[in-house]
N, CA, C and O atoms as a GROMACS GRO file, in nm:
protein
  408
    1UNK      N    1  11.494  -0.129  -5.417
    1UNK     CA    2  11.484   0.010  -5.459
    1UNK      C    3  11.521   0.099  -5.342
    1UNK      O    4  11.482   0.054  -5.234
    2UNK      N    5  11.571   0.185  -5.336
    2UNK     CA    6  11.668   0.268  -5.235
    2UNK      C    7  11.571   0.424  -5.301
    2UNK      O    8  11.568   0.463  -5.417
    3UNK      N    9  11.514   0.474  -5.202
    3UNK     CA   10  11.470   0.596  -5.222
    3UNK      C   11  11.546   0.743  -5.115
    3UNK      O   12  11.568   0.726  -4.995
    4UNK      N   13  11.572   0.861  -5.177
    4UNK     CA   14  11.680   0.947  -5.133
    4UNK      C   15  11.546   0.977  -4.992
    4UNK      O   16  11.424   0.967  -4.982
    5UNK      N   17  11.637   1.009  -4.921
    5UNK     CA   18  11.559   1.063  -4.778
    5UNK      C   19  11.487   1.169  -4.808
    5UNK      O   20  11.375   1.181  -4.760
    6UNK      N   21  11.532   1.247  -4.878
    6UNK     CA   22  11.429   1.378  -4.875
    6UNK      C   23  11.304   1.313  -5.001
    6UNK      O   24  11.189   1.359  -5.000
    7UNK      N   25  11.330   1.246  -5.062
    7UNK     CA   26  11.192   1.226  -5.134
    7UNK      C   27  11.119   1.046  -5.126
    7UNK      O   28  11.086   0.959  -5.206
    8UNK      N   29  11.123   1.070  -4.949
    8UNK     CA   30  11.055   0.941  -4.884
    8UNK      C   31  10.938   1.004  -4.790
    8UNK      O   32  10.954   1.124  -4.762
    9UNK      N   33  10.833   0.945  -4.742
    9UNK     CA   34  10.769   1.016  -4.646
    9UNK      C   35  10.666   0.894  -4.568
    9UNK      O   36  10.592   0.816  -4.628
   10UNK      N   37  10.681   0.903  -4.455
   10UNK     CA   38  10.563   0.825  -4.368
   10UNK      C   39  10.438   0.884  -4.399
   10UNK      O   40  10.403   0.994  -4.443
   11UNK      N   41  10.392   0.805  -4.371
   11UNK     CA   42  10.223   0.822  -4.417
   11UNK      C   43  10.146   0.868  -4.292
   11UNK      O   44  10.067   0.962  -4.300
   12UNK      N   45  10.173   0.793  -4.159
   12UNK     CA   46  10.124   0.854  -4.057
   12UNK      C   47  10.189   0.975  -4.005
   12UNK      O   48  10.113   1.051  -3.945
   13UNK      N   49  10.320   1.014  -4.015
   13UNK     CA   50  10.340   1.088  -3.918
   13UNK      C   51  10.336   1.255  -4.002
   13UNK      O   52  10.340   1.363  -3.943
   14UNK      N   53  10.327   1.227  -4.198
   14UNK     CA   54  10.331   1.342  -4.209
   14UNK      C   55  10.165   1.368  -4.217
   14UNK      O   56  10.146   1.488  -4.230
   15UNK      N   57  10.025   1.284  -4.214
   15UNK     CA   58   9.951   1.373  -4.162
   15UNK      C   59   9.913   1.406  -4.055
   15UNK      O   60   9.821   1.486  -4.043
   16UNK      N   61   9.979   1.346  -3.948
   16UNK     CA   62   9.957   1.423  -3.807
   16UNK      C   63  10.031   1.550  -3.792
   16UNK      O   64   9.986   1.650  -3.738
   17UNK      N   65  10.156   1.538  -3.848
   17UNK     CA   66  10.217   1.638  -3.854
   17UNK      C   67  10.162   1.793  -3.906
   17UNK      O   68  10.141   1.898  -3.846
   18UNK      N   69  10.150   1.748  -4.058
   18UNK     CA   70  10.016   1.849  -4.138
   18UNK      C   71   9.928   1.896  -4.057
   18UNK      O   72   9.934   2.014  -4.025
   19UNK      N   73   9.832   1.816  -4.008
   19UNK     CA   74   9.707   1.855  -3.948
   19UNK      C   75   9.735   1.887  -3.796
   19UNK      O   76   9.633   1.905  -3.729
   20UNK      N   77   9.870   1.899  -3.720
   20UNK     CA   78   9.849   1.997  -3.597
   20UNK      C   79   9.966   2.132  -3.626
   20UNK      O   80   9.992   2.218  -3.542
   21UNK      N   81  10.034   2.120  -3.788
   21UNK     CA   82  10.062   2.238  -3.774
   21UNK      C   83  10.072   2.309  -3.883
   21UNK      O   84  10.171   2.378  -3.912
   22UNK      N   85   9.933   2.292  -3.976
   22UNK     CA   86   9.959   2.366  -4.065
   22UNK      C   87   9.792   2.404  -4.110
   22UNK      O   88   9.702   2.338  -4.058
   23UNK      N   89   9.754   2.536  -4.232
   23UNK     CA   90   9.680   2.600  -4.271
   23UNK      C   91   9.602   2.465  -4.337
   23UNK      O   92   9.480   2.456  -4.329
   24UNK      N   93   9.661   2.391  -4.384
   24UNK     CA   94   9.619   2.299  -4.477
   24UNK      C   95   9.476   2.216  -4.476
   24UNK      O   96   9.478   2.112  -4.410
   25UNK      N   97   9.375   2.243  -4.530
   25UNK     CA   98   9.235   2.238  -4.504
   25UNK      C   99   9.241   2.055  -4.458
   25UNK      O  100   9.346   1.991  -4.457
   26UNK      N  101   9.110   1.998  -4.424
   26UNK     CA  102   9.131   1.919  -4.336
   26UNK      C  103   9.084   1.783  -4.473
   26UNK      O  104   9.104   1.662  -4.460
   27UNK      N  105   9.030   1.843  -4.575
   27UNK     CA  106   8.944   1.754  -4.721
   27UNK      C  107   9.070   1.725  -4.766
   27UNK      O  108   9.095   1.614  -4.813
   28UNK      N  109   9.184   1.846  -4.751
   28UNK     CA  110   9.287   1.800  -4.832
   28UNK      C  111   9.428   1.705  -4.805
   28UNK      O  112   9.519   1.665  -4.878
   29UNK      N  113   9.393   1.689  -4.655
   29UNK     CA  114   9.506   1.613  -4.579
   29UNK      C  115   9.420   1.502  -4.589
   29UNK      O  116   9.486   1.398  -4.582
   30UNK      N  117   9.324   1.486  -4.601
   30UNK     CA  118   9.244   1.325  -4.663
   30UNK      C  119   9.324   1.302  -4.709
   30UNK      O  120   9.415   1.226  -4.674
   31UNK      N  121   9.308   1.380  -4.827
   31UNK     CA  122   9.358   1.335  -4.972
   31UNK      C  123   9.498   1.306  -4.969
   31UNK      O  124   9.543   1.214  -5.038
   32UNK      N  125   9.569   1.375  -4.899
   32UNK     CA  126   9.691   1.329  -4.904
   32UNK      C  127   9.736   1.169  -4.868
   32UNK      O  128   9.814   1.099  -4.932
   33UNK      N  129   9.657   1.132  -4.740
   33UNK     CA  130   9.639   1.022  -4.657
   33UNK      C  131   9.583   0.892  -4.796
   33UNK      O  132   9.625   0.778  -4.814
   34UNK      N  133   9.505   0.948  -4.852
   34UNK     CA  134   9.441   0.853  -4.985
   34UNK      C  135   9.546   0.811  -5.069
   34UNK      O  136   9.576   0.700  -5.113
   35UNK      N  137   9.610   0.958  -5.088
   35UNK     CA  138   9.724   0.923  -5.164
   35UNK      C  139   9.864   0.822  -5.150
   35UNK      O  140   9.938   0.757  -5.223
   36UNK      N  141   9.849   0.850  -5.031
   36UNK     CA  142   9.973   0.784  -4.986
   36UNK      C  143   9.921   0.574  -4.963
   36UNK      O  144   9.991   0.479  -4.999
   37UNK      N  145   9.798   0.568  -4.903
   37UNK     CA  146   9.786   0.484  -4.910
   37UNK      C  147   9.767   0.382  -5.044
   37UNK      O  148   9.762   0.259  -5.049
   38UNK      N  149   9.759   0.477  -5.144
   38UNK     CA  150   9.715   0.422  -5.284
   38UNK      C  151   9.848   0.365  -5.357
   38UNK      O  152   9.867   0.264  -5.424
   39UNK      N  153   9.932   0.470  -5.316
   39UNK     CA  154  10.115   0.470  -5.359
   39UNK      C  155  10.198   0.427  -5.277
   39UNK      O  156  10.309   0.404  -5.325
   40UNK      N  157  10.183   0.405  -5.161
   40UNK     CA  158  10.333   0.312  -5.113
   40UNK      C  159  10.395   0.217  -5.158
   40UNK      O  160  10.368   0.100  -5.185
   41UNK      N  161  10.474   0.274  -5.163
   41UNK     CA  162  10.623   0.199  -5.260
   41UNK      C  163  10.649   0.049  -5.141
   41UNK      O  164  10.650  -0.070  -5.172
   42UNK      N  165  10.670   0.118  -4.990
   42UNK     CA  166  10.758   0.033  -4.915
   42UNK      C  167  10.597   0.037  -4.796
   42UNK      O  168  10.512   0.126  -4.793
   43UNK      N  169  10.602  -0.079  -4.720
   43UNK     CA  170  10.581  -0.071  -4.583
   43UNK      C  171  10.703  -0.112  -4.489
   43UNK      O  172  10.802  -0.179  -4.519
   44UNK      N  173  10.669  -0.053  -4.369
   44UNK     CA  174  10.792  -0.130  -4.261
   44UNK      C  175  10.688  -0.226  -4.237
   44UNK      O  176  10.565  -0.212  -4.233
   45UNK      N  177  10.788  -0.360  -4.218
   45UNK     CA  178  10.702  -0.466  -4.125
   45UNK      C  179  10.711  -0.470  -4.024
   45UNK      O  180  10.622  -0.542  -3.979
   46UNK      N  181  10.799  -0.414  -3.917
   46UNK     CA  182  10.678  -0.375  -3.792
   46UNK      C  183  10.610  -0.248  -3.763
   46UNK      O  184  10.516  -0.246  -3.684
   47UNK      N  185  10.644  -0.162  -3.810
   47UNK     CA  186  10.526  -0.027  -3.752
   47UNK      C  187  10.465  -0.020  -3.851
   47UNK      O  188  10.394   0.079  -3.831
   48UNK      N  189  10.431  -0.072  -3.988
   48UNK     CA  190  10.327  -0.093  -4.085
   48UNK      C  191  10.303   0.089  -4.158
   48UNK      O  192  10.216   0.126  -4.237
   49UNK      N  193  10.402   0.163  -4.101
   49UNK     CA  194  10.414   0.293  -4.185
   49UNK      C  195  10.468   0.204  -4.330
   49UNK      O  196  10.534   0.108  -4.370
   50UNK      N  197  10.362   0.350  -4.380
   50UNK     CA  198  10.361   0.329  -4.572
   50UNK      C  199  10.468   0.420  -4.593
   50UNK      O  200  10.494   0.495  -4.499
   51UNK      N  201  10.550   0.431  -4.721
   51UNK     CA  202  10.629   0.504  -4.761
   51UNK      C  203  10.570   0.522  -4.916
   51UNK      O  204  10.513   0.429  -4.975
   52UNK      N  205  10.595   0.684  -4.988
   52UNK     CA  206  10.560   0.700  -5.036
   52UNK      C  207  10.673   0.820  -5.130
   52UNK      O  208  10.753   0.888  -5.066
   53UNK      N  209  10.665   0.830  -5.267
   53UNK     CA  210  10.717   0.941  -5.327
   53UNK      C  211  10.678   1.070  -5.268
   53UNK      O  212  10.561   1.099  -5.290
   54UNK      N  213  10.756   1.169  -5.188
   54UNK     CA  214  10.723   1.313  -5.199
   54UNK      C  215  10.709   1.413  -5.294
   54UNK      O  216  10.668   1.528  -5.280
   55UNK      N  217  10.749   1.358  -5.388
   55UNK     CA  218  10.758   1.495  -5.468
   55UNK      C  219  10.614   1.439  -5.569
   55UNK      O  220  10.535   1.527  -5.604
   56UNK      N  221  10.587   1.304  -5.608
   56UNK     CA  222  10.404   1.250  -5.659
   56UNK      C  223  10.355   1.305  -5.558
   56UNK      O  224  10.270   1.386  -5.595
   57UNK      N  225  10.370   1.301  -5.387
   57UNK     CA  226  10.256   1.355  -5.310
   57UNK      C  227  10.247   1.494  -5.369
   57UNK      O  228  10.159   1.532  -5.446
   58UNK      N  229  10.350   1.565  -5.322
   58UNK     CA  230  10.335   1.734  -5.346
   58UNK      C  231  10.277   1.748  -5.514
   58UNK      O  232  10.189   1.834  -5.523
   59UNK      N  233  10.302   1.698  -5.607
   59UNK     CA  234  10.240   1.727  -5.711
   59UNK      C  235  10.053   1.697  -5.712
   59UNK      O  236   9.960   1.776  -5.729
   60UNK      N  237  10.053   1.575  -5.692
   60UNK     CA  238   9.885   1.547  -5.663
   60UNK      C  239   9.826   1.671  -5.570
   60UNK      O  240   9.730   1.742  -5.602
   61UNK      N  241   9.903   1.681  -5.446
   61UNK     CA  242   9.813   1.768  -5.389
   61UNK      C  243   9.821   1.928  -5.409
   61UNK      O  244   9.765   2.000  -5.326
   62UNK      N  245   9.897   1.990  -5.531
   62UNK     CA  246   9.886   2.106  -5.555
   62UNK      C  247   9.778   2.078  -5.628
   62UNK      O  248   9.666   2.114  -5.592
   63UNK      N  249   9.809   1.983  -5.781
   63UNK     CA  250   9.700   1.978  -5.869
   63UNK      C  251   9.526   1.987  -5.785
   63UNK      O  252   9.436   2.070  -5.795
   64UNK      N  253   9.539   1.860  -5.703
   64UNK     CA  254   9.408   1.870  -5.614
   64UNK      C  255   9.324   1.984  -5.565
   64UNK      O  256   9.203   2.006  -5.572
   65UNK      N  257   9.455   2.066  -5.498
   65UNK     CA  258   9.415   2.192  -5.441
   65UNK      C  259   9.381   2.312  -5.560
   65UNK      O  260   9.303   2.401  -5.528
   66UNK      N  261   9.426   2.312  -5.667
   66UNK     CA  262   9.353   2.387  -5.751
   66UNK      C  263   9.253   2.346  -5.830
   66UNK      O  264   9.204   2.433  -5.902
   67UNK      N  265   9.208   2.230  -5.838
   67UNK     CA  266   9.100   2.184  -5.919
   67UNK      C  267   9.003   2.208  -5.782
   67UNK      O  268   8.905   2.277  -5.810
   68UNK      N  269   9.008   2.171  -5.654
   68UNK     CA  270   8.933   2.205  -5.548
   68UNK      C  271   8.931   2.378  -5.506
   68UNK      O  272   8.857   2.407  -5.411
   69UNK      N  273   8.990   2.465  -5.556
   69UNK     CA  274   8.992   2.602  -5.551
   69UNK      C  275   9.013   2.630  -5.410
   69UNK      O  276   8.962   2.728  -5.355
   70UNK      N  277   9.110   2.522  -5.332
   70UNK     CA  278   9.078   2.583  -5.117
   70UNK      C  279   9.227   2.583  -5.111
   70UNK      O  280   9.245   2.578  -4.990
   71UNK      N  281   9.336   2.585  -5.163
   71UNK     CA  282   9.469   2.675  -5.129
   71UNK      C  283   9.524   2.691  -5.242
   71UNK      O  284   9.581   2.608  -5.313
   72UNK      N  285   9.489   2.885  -5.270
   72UNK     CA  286   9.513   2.932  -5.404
   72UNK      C  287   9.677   2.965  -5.389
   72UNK      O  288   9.748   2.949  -5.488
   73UNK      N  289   9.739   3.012  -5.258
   73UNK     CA  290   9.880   3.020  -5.242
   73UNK      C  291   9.994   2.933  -5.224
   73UNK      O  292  10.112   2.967  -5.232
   74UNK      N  293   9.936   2.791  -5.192
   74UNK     CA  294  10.008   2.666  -5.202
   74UNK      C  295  10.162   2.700  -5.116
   74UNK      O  296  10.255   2.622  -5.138
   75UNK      N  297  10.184   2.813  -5.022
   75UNK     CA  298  10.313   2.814  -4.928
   75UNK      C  299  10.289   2.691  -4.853
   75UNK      O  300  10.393   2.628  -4.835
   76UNK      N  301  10.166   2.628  -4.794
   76UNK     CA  302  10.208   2.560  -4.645
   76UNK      C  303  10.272   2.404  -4.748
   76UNK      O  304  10.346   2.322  -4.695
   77UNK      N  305  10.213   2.388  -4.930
   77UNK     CA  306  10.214   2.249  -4.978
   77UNK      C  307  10.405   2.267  -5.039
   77UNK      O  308  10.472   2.170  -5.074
   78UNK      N  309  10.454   2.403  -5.036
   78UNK     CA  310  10.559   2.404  -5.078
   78UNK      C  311  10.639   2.388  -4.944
   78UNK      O  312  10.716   2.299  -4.980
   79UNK      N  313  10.662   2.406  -4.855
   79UNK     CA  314  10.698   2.356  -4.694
   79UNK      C  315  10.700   2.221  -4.673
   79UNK      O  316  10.772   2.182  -4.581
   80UNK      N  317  10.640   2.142  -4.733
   80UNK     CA  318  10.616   1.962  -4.755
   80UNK      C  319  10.827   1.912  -4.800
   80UNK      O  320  10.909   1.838  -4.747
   81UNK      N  321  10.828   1.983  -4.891
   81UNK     CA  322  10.986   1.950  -4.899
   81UNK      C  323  11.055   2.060  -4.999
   81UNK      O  324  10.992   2.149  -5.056
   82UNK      N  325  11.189   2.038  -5.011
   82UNK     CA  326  11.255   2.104  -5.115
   82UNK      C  327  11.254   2.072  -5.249
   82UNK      O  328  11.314   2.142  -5.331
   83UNK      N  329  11.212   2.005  -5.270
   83UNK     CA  330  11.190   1.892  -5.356
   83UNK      C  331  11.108   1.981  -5.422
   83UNK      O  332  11.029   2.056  -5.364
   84UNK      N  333  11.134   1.974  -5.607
   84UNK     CA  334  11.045   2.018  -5.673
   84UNK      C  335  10.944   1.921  -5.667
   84UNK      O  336  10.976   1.816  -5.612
   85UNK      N  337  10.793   1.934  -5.725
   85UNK     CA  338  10.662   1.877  -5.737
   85UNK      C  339  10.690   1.798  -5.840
   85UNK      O  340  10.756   1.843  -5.934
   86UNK      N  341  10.655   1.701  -5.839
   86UNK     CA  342  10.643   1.568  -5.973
   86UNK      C  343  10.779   1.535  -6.033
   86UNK      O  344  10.863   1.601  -5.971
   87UNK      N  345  10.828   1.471  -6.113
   87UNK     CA  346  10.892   1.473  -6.243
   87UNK      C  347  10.863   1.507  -6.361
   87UNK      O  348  10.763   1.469  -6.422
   88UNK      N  349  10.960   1.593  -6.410
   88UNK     CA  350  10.954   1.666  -6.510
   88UNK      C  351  10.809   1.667  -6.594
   88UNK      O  352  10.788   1.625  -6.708
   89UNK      N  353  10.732   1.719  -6.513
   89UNK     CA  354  10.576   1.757  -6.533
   89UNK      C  355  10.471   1.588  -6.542
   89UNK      O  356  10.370   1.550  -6.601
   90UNK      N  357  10.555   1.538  -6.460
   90UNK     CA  358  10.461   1.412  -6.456
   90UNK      C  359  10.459   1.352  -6.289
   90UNK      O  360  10.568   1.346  -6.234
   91UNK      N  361  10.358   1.315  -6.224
   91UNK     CA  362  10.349   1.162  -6.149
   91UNK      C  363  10.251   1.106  -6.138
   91UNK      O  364  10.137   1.125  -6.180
   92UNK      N  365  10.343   0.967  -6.023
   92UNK     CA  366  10.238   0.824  -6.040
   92UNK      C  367  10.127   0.823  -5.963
   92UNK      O  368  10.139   0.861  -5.847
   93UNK      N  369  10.020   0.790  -6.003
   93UNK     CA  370   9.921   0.806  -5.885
   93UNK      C  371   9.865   0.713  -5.908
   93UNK      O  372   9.784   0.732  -5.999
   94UNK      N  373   9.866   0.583  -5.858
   94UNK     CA  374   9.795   0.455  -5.839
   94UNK      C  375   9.841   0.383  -5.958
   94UNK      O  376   9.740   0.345  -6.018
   95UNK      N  377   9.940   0.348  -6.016
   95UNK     CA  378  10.025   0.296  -6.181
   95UNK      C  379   9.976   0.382  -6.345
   95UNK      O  380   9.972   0.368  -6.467
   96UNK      N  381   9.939   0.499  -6.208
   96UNK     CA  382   9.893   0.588  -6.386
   96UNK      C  383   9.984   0.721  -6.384
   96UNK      O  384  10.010   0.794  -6.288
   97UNK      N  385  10.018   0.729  -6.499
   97UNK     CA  386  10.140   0.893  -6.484
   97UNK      C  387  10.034   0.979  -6.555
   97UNK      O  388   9.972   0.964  -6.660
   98UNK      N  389  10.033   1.085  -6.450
   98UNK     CA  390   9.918   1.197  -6.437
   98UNK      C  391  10.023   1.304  -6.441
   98UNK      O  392  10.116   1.323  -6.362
   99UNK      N  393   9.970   1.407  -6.615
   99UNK     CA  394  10.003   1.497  -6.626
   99UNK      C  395  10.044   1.648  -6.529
   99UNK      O  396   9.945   1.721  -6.519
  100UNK      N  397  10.156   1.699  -6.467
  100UNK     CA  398  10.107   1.789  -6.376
  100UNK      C  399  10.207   1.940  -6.426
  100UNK      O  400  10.329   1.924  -6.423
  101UNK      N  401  10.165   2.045  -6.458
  101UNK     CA  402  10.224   2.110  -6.445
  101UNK      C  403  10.204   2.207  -6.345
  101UNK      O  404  10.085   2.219  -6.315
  102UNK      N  405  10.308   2.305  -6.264
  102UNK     CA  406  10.263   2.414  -6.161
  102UNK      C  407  10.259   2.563  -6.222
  102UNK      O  408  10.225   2.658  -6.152
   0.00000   0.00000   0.00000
């Protein structure tokens, strides 16, 4: 399976990344970290980074963030990529397709 570069993402480096430079509360870069570990598609076998869908991350964690009511403006989760959020109002989150609309 060949995934496009812009909708691939390391697991470690985008929440270090997140969490030294962005608004993004600290419950919700968990969650992202949960997420990603729940969904990796790929590991590398030697640096053991997870790879993961970006555009399932960015959808889970808008949905998240409004069912959690702690980022009502969602700019720093739209900065994550260009990439619209989910597929066509759907993603995978652990082999289940979770309704998402924005």
């Amino acid at each position: 399976m060949t995934l496009k570069k812009s909708q691939q993402v390391l697991a470690e480096g985008l929440y270090n990344t997140l969490l030294l430079n962005s608004n993004i509360p600290k419950s919700l870069l968990d969650e992202a970290q949960s997420f990603i570990n729940r969904n990796s598609l790929v590991e590398k076998p030697l640096s053991g980074e997870k790879i993961c869908c970006l555009r399932c991350l960015k959808a889970h964690l808008i949905k998240k963030s409004k069912a959690m009511n702690i980022l009502p403006d969602y700019e720093e989760l739209e900065k994550l990529t260009k990439e619209e959020a989910g597929h066509s109002g759907y993603y995978l989150d652990d082999d289940k397709l979770v309704e998402y609309f924005a």
